[in-house]
C-alpha positions in Angstrom: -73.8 -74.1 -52.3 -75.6 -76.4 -53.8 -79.0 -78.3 -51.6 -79.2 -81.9 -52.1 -81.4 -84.8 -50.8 -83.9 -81.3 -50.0 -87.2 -82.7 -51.4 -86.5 -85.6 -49.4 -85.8 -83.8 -46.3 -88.7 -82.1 -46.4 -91.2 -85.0 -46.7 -88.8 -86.4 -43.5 -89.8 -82.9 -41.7 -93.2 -83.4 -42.6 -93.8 -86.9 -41.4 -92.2 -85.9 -38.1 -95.0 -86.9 -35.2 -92.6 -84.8 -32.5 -94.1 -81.3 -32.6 -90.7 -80.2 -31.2 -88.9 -81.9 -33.4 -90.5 -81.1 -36.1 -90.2 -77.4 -35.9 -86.9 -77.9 -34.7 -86.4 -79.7 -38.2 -87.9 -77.4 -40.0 -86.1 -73.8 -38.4 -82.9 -76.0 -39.4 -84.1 -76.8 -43.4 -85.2 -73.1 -43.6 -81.8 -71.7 -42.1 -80.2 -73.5 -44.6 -81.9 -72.6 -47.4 -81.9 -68.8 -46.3 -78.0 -69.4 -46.2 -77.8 -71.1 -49.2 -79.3 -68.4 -51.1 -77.3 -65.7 -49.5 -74.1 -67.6 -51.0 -73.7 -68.8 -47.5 -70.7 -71.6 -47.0 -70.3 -74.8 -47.4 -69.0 -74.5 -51.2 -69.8 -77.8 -52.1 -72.7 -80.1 -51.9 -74.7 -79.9 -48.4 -76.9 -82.8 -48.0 -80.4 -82.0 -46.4 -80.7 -85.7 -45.3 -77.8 -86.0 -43.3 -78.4 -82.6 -41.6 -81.7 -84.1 -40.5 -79.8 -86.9 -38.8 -77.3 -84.2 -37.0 -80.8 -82.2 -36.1 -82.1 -85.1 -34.8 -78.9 -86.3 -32.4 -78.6 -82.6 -31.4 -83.0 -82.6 -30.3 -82.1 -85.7 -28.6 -79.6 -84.0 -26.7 -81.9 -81.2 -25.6 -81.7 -81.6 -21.8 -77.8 -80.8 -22.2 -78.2 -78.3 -24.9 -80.6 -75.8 -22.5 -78.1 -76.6 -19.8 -75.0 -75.5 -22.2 -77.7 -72.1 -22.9 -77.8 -71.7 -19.4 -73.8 -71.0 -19.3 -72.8 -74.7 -17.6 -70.1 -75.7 -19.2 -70.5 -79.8 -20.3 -67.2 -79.6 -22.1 -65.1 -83.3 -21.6 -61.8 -81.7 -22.1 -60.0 -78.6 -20.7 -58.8 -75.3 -21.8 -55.8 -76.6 -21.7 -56.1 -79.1 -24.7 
């Protein structure tokens, strides 16, 4: 797998004035580079700058995220489907 837009991403992660956020960043960048040079998955290109953005929506969502932790299930759709 091959780390684009990394050098970049890291300045991003280091500009960050949310403490959370910017750990939260950073545990991201650092899982992806451990998995990267395990021979971890995706094949192709992964760019660093638009995991950020998906890291960012997913901090934003953090209220629901320790609720889906917690075992609540915020799912829209049904087993079913």
């Amino acid at each position: 797998m091959k780390l684009i837009n990394y050098e970049d991403a890291m300045a991003i992660v280091k500009s960050e004035l949310d403490v959370g956020l910017q750990q939260f960043m950073a545990r991201a960048v650092n899982s992806a580079v451990r998995q990267s040079a395990e021979g971890g998955t995706p094949a192709g290109e992964f760019d660093m700058l638009f995991f950020l953005k998906i890291i960012t929506d997913l901090h934003r969502q953090k209220q629901n995220l320790v609720r889906v932790f917690s075992g609540e299930d915020l799912r829209w759709w049904t087993e079913e489907e």
